[in-house]
C-alpha positions as a Markdown table, in Angstrom:
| # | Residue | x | y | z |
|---|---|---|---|---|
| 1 | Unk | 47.6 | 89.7 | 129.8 |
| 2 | Unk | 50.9 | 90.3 | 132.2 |
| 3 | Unk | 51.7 | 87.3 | 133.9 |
| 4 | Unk | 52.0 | 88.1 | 137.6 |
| 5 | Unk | 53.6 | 85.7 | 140.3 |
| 6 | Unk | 55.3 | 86.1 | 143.6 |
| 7 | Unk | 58.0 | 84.2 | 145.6 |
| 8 | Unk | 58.3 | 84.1 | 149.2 |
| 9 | Unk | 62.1 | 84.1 | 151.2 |
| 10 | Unk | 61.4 | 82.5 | 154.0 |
| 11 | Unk | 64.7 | 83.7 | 156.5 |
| 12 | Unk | 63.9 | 81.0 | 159.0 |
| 13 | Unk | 64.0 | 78.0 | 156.6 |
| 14 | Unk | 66.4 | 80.0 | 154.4 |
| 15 | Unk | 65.0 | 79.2 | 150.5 |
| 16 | Unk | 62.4 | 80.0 | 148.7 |
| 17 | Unk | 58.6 | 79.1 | 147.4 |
| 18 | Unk | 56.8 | 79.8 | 144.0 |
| 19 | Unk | 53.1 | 80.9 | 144.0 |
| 20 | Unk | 50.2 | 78.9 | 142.5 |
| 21 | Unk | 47.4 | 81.4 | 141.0 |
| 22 | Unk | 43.8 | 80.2 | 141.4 |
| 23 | Unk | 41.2 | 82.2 | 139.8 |
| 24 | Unk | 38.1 | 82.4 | 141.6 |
| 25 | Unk | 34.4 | 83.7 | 140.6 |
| 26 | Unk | 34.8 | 86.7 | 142.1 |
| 27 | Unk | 38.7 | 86.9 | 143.1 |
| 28 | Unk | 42.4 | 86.0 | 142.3 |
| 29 | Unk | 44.8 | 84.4 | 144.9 |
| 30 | Unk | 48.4 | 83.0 | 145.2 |
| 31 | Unk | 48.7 | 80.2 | 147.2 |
| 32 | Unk | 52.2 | 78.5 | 148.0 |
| 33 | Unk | 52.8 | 75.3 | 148.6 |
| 34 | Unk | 52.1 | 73.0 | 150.7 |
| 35 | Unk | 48.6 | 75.0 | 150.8 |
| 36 | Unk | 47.7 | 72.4 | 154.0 |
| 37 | Unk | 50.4 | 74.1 | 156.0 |
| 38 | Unk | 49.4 | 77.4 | 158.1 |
| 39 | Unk | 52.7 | 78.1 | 158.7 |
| 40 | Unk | 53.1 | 78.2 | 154.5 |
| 41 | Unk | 50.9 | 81.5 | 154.6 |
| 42 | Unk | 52.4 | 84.4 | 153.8 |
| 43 | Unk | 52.7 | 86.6 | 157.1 |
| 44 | Unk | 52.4 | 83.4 | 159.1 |
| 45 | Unk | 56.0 | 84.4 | 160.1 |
| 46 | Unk | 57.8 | 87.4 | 160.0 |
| 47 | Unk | 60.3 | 86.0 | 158.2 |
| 48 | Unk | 58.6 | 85.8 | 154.8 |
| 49 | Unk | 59.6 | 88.2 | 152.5 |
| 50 | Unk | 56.9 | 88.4 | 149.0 |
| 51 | Unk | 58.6 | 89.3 | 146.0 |
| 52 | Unk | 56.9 | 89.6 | 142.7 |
| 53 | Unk | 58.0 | 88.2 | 139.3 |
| 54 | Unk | 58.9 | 91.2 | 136.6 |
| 55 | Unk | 57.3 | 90.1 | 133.6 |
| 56 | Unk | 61.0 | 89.8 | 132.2 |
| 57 | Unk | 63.3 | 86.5 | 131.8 |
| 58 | Unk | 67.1 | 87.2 | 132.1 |
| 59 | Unk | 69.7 | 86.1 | 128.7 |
| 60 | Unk | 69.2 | 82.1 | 130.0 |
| 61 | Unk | 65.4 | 82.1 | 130.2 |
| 62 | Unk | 65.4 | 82.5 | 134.2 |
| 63 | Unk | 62.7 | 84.3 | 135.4 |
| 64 | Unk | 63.4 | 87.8 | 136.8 |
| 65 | Unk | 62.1 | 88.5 | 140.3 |
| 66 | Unk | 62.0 | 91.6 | 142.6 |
| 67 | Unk | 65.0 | 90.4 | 144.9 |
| 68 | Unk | 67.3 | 88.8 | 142.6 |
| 69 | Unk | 71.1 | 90.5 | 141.2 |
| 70 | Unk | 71.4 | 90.9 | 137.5 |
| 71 | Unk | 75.0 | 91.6 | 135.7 |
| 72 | Unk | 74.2 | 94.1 | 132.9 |
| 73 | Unk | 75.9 | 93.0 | 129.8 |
| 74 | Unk | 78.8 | 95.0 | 128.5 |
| 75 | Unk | 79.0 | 96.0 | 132.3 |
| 76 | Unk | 81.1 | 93.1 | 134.2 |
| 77 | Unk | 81.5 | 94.5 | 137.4 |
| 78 | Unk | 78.3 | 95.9 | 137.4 |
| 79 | Unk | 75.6 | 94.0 | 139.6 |
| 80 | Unk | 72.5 | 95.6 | 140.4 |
| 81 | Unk | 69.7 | 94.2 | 143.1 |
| 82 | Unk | 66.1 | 93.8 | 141.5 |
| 83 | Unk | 63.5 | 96.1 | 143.4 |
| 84 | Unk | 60.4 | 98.3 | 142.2 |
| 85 | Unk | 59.9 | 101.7 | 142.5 |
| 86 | Unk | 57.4 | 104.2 | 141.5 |
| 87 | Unk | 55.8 | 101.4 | 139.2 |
| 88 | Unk | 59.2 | 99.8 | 137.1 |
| 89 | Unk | 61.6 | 97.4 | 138.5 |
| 90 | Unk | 64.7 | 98.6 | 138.4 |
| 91 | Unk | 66.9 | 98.0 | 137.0 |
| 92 | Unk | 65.0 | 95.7 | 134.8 |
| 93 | Unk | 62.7 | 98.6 | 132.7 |
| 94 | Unk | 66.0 | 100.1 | 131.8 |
| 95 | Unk | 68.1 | 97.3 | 130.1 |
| 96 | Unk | 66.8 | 94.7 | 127.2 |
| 97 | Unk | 66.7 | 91.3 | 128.6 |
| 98 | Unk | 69.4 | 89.5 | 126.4 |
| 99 | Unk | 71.4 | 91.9 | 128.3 |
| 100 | Unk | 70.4 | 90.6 | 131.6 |
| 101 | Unk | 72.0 | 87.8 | 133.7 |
| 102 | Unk | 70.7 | 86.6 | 137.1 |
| 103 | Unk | 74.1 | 85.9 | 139.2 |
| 104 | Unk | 72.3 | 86.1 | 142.8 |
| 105 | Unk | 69.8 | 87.2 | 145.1 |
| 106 | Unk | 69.9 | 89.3 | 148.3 |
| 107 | Unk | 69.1 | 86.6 | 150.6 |
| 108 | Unk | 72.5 | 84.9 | 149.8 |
């Protein structure tokens, strides 16, 4: 079964927050924490931005998400932003993931 989790980049308090999933009877949700907080919600503010995880971990065992700058091996002045389109994430579907290195995101 694919593992799926999201992050949220909040602009306002300028870092991010992991997802919790909690399966339900009849649904699946992703909660952040502090769950207790309304303003935690995502869409509470307009300055959350969701990203999801892509299945993939980079050459160190970091997690990959939609968002983040990967150096492609072999490449070194090659630094590609993280984002999905027509079902892959680029440029993560095109590369193996020993050949991937998370060096940034686009928030900073």
């Amino acid at each position: 079964m694919k593992v799926i989790k999201f992050r949220k980049f909040d602009r306002l308090q300028t870092d991010f927050s992991y997802s919790n999933r909690v399966d339900g009877d009849t649904s699946t949700i992703f909660d952040f924490e502090p769950s207790d907080d309304i303003e935690n919600w995502v869409g509470a503010r307009k300055s959350h931005e969701l990203m999801q995880y892509t299945g993939v971990h980079d050459c160190v065992g970091k997690p990959i998400y939609e968002g983040d700058i990967v150096q492609i091996k072999g490449l070194s002045s090659d630094e590609r932003p993280v984002y999905f389109d027509h079902g892959k994430f680029v440029p993560v579907y095109q590369y193996s993931a020993k050949d991937l290195k998370i060096i940034g995101n686009v928030f900073h």
